[in-house]
mmCIF file of the C-alpha atoms, coordinates in Angstrom:
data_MODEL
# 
_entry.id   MODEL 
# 
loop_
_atom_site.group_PDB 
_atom_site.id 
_atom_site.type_symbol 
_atom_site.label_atom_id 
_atom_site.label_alt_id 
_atom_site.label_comp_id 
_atom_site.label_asym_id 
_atom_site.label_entity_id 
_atom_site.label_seq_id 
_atom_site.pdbx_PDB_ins_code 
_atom_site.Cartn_x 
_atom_site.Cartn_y 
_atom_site.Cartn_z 
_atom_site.occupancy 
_atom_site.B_iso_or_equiv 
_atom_site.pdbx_formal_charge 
_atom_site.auth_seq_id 
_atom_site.auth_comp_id 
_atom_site.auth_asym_id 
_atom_site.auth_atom_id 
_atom_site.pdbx_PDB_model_num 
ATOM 1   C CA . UNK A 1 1   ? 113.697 61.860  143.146 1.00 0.00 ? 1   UNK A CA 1 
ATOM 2   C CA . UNK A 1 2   ? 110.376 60.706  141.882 1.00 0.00 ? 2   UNK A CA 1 
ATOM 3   C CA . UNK A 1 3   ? 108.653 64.415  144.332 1.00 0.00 ? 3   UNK A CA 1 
ATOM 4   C CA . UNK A 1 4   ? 111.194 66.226  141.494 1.00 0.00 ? 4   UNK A CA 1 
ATOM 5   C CA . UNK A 1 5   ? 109.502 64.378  138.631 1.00 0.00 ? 5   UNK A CA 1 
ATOM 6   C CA . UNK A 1 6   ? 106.474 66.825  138.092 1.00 0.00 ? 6   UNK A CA 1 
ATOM 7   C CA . UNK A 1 7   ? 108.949 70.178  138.640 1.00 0.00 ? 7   UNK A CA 1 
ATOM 8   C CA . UNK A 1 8   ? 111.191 68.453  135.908 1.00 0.00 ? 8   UNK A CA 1 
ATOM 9   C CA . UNK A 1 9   ? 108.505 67.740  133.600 1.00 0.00 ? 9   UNK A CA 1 
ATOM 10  C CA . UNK A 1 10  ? 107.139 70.992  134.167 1.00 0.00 ? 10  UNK A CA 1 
ATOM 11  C CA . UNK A 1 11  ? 110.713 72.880  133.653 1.00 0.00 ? 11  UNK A CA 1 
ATOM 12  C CA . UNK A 1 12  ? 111.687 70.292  130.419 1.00 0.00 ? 12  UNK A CA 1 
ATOM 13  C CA . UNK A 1 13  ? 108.608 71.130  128.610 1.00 0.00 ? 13  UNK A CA 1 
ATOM 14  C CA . UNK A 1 14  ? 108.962 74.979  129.147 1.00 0.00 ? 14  UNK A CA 1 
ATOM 15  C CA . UNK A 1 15  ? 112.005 74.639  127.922 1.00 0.00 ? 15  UNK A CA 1 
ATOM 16  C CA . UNK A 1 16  ? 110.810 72.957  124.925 1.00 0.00 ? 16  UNK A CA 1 
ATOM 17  C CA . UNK A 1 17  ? 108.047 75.559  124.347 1.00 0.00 ? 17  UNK A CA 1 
ATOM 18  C CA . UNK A 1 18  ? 110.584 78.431  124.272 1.00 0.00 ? 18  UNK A CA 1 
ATOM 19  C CA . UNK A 1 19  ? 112.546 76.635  121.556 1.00 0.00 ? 19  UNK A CA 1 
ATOM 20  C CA . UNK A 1 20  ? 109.592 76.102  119.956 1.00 0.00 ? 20  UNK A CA 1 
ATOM 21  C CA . UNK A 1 21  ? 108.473 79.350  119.937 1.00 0.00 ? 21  UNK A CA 1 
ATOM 22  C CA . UNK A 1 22  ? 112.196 81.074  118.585 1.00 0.00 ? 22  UNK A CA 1 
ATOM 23  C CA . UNK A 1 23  ? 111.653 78.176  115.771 1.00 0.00 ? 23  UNK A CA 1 
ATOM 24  C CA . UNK A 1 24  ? 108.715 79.840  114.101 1.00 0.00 ? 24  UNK A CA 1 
ATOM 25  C CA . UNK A 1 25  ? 108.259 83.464  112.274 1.00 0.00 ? 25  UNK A CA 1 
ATOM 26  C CA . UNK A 1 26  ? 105.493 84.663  110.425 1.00 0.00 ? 26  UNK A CA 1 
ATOM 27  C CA . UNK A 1 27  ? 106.082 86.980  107.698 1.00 0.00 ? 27  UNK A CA 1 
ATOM 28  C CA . UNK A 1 28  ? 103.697 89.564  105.977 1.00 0.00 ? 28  UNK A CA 1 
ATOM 29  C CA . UNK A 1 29  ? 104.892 90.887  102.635 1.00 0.00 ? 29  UNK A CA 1 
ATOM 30  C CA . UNK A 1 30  ? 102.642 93.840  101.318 1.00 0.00 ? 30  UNK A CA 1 
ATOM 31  C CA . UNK A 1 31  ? 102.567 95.172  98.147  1.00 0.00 ? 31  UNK A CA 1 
ATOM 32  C CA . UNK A 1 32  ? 101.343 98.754  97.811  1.00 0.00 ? 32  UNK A CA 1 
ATOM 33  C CA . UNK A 1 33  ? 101.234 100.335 94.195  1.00 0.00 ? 33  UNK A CA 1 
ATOM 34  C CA . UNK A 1 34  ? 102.176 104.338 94.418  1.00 0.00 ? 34  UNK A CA 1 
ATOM 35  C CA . UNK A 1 35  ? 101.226 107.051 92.031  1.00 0.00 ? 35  UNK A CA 1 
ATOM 36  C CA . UNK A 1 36  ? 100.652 110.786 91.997  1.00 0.00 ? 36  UNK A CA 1 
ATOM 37  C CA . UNK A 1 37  ? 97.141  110.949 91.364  1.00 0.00 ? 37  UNK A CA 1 
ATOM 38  C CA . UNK A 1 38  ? 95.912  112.857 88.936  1.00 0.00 ? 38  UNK A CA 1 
ATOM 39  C CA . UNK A 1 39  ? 94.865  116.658 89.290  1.00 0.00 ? 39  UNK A CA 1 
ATOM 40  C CA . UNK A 1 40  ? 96.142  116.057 92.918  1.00 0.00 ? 40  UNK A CA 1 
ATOM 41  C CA . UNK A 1 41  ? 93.554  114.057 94.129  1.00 0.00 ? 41  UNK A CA 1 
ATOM 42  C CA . UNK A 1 42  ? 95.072  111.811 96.737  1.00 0.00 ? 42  UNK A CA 1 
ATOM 43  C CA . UNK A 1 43  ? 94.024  108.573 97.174  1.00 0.00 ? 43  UNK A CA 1 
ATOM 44  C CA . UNK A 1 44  ? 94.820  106.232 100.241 1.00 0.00 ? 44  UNK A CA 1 
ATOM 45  C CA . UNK A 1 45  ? 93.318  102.244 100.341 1.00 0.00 ? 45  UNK A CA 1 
ATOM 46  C CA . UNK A 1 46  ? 92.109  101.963 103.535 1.00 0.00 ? 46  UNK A CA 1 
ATOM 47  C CA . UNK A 1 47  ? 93.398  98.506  103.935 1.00 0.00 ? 47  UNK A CA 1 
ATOM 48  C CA . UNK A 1 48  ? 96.700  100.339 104.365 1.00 0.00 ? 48  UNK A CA 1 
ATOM 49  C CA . UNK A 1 49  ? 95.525  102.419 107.118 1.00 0.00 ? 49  UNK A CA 1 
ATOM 50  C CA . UNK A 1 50  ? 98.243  101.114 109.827 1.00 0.00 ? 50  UNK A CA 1 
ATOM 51  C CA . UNK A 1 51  ? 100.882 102.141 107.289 1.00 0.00 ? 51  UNK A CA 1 
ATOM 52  C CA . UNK A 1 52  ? 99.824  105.868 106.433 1.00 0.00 ? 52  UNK A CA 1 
ATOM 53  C CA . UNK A 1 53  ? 102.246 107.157 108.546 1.00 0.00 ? 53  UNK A CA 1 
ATOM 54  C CA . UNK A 1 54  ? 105.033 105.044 107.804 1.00 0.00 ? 54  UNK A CA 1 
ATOM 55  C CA . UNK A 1 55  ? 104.022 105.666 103.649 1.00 0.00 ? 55  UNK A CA 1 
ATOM 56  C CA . UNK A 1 56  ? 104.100 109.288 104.326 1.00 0.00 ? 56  UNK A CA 1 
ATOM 57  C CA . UNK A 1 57  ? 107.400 109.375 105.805 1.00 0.00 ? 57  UNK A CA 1 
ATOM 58  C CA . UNK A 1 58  ? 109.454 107.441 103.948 1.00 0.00 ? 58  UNK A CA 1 
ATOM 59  C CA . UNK A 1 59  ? 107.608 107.803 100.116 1.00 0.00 ? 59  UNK A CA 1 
ATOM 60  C CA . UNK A 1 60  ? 106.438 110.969 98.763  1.00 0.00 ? 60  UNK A CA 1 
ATOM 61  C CA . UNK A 1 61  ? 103.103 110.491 96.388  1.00 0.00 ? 61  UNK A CA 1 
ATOM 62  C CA . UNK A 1 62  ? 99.862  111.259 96.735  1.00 0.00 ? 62  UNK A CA 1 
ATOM 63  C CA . UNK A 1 63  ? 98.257  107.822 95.930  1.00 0.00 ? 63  UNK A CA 1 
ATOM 64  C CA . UNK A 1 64  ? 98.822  103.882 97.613  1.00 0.00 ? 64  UNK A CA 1 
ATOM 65  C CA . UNK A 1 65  ? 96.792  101.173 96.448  1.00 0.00 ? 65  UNK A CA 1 
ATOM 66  C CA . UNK A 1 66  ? 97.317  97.887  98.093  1.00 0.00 ? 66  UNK A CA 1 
ATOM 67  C CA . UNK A 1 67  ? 97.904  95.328  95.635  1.00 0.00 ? 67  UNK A CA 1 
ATOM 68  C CA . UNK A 1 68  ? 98.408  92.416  96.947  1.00 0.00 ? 68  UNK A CA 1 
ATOM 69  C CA . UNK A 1 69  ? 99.064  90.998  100.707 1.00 0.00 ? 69  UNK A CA 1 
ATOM 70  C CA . UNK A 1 70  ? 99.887  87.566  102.045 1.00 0.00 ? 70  UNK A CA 1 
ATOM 71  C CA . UNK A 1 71  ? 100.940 86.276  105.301 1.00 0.00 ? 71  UNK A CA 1 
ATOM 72  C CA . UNK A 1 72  ? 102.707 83.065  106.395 1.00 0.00 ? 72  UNK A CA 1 
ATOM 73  C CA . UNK A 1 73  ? 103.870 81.143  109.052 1.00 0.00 ? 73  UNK A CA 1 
ATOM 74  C CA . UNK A 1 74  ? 107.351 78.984  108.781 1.00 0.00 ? 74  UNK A CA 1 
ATOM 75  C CA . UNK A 1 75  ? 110.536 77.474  110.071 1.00 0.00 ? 75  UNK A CA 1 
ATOM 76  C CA . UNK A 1 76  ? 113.358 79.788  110.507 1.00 0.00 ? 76  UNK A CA 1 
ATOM 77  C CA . UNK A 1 77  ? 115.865 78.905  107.549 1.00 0.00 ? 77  UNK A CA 1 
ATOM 78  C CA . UNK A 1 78  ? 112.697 78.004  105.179 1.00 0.00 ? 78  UNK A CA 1 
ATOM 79  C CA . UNK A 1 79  ? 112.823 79.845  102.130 1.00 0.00 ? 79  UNK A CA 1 
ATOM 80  C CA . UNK A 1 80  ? 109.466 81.652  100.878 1.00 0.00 ? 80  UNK A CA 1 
ATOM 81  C CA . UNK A 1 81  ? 108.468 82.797  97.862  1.00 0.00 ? 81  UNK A CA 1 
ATOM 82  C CA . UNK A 1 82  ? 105.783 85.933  97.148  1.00 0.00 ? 82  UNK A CA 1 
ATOM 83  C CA . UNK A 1 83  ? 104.861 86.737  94.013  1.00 0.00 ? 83  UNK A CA 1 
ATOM 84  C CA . UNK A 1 84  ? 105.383 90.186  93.608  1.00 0.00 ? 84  UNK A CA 1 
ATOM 85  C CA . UNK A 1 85  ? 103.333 92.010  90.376  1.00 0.00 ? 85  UNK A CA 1 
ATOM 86  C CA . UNK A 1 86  ? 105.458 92.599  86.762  1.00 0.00 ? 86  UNK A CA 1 
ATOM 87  C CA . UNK A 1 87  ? 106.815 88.887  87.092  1.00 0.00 ? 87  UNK A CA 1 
ATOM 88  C CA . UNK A 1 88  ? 109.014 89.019  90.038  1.00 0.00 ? 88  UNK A CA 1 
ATOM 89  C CA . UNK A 1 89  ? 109.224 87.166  93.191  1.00 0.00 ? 89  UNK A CA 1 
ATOM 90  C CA . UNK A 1 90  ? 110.413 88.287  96.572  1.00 0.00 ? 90  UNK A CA 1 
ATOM 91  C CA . UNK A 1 91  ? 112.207 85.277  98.702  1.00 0.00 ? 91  UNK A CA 1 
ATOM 92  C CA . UNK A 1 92  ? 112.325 85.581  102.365 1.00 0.00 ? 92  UNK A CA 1 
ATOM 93  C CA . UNK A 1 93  ? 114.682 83.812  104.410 1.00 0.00 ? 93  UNK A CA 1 
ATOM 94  C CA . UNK A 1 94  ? 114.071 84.161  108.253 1.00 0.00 ? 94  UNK A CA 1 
ATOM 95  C CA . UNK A 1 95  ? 117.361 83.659  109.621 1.00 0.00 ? 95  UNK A CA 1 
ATOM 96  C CA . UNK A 1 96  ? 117.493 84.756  113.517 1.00 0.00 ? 96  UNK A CA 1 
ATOM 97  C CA . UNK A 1 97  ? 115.698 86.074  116.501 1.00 0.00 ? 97  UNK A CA 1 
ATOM 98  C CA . UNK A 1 98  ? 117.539 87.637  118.973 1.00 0.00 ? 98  UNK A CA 1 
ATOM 99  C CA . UNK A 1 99  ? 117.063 90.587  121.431 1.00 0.00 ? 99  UNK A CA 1 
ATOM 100 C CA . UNK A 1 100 ? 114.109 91.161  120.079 1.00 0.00 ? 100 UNK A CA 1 
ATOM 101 C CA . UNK A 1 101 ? 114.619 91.247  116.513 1.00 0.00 ? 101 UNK A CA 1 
ATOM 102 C CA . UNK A 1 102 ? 114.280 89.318  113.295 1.00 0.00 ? 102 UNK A CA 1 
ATOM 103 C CA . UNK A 1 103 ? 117.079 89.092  110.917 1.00 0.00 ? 103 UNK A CA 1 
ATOM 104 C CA . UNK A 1 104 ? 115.596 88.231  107.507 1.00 0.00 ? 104 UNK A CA 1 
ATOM 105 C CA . UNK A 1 105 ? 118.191 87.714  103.984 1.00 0.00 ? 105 UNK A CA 1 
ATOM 106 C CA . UNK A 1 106 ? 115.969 88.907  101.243 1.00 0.00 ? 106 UNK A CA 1 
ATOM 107 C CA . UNK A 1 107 ? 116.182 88.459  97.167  1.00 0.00 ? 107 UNK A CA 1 
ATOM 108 C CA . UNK A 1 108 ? 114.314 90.352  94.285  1.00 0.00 ? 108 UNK A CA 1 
ATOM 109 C CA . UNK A 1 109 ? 113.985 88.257  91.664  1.00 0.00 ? 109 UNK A CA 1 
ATOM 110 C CA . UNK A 1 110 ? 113.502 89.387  88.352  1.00 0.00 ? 110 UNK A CA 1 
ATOM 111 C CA . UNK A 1 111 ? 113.454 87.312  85.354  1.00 0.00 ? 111 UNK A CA 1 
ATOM 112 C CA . UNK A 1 112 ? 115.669 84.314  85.065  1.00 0.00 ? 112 UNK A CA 1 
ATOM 113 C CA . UNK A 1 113 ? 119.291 85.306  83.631  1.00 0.00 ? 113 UNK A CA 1 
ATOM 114 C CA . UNK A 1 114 ? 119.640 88.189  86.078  1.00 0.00 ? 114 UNK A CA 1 
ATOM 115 C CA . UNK A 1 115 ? 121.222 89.034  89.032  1.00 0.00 ? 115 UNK A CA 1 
ATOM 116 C CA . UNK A 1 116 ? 118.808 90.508  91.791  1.00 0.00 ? 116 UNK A CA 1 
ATOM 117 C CA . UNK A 1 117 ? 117.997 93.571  91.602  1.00 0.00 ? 117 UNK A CA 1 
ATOM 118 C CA . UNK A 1 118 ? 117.473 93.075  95.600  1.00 0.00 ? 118 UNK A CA 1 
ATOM 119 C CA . UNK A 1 119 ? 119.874 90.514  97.383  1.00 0.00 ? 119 UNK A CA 1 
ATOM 120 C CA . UNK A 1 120 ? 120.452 91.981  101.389 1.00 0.00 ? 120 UNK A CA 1 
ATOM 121 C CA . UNK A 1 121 ? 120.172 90.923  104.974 1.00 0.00 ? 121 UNK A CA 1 
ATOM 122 C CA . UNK A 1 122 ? 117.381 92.943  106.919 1.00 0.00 ? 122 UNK A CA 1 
ATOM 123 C CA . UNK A 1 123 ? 116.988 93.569  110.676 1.00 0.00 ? 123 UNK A CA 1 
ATOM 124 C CA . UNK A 1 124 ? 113.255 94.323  111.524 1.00 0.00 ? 124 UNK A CA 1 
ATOM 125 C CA . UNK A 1 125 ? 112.002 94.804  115.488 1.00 0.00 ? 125 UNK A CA 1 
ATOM 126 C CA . UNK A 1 126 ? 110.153 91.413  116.161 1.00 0.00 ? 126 UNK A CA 1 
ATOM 127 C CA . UNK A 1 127 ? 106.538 92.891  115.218 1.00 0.00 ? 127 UNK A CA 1 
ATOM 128 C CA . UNK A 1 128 ? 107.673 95.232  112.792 1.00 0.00 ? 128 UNK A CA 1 
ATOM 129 C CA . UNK A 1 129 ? 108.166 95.840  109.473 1.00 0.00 ? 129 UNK A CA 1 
ATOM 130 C CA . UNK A 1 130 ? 110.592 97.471  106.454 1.00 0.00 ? 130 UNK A CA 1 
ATOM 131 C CA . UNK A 1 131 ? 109.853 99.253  103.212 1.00 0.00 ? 131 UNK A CA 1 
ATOM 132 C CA . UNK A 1 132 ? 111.572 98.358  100.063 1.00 0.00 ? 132 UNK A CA 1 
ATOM 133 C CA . UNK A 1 133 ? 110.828 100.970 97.103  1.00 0.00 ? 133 UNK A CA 1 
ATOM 134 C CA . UNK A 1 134 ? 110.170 98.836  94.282  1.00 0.00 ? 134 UNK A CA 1 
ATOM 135 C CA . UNK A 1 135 ? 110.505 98.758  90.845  1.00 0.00 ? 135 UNK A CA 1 
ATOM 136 C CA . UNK A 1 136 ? 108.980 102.306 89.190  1.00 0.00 ? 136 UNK A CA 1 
ATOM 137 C CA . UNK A 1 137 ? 107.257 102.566 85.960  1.00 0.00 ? 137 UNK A CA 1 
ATOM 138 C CA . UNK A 1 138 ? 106.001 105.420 84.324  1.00 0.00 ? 138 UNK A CA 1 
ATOM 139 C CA . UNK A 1 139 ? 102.774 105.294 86.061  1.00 0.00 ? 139 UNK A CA 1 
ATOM 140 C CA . UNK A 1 140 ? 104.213 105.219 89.713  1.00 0.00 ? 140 UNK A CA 1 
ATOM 141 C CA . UNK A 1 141 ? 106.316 102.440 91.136  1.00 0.00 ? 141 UNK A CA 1 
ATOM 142 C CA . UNK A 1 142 ? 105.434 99.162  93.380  1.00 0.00 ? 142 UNK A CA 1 
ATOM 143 C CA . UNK A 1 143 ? 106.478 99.604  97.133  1.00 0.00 ? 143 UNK A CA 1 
ATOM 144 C CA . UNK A 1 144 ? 106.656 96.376  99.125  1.00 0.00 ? 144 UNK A CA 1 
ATOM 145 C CA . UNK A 1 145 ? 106.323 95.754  103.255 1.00 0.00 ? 145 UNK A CA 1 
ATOM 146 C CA . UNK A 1 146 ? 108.069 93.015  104.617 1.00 0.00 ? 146 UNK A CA 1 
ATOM 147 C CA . UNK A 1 147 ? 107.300 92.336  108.258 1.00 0.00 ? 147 UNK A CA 1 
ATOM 148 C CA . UNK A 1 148 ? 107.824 89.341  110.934 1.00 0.00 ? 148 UNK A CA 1 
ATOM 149 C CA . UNK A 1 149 ? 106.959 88.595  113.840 1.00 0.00 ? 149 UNK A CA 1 
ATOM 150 C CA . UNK A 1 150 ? 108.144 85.263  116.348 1.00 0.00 ? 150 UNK A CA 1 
ATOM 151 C CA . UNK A 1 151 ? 105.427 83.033  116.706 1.00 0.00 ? 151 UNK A CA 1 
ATOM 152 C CA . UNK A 1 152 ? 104.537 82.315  120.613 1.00 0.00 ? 152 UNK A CA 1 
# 
């Protein structure tokens, strides 16, 4: 028994490590303000550059600004708050990882009497990302990015 010891360690603590690793997601929310630019001038932030294509598909303006980004790393089932421009918050609820995915239950919270304006279960590729068109004003409208990714 005691020529098994090592191989058990070995075998107990990459077990432990692939727990460990289905335990923790980091999220990245984005928030991208979108206009149509004035006399048709487009405008692209280049901090969005690995999103162009993805913006240009799904949205149709001529103008993203990022305006704000933030990434963190958590428990599943941990609860996380982004502010989100205008007074609203985003909460992001990483729920499961499986077959490669992320399944994430996300509220738009607006205010404090209302119900959210947002308040859905999301299935992103584990990497990946979705867009959420945001609320619009009469100047263009906020678009927000939420992606995840399990932490290894």
């Amino acid at each position: 028994m005691k020529r098994f010891a090592p191989v058990l360690f070995l075998v107990a603590f990459a077990a432990a490590s692939l727990a460990f690793a289905e335990d923790q997601v980091s999220i990245h929310v984005r928030t991208v303000f979108a206009t149509d630019a004035p006399g048709g001038m487009p405008g692209f932030d280049s901090r969005l550059g690995g999103y162009r294509r993805q913006l240009h598909q799904l949205f149709h303006y001529t103008s993203y600004r990022l305006v704000k980004q933030e990434d963190r790393e958590t428990p599943f089932g941990n609860r996380n708050n982004f502010d989100i421009p205008g007074g609203r918050y985003l909460e992001v609820l990483p729920v499961q990882f499986k077959e490669d995915r992320m399944r994430l239950r996300v509220l738009l919270i607006e205010g404090t009497n209302q119900a959210p304006p947002l308040d859905t279960d999301f299935t992103v590729p584990n990497h990946g990302n979705i867009w959420v068109g945001g609320p619009r004003n009469p100047d263009g409208a906020l678009l927000i990015s939420i992606g995840a990714e399990a932490i290894r």
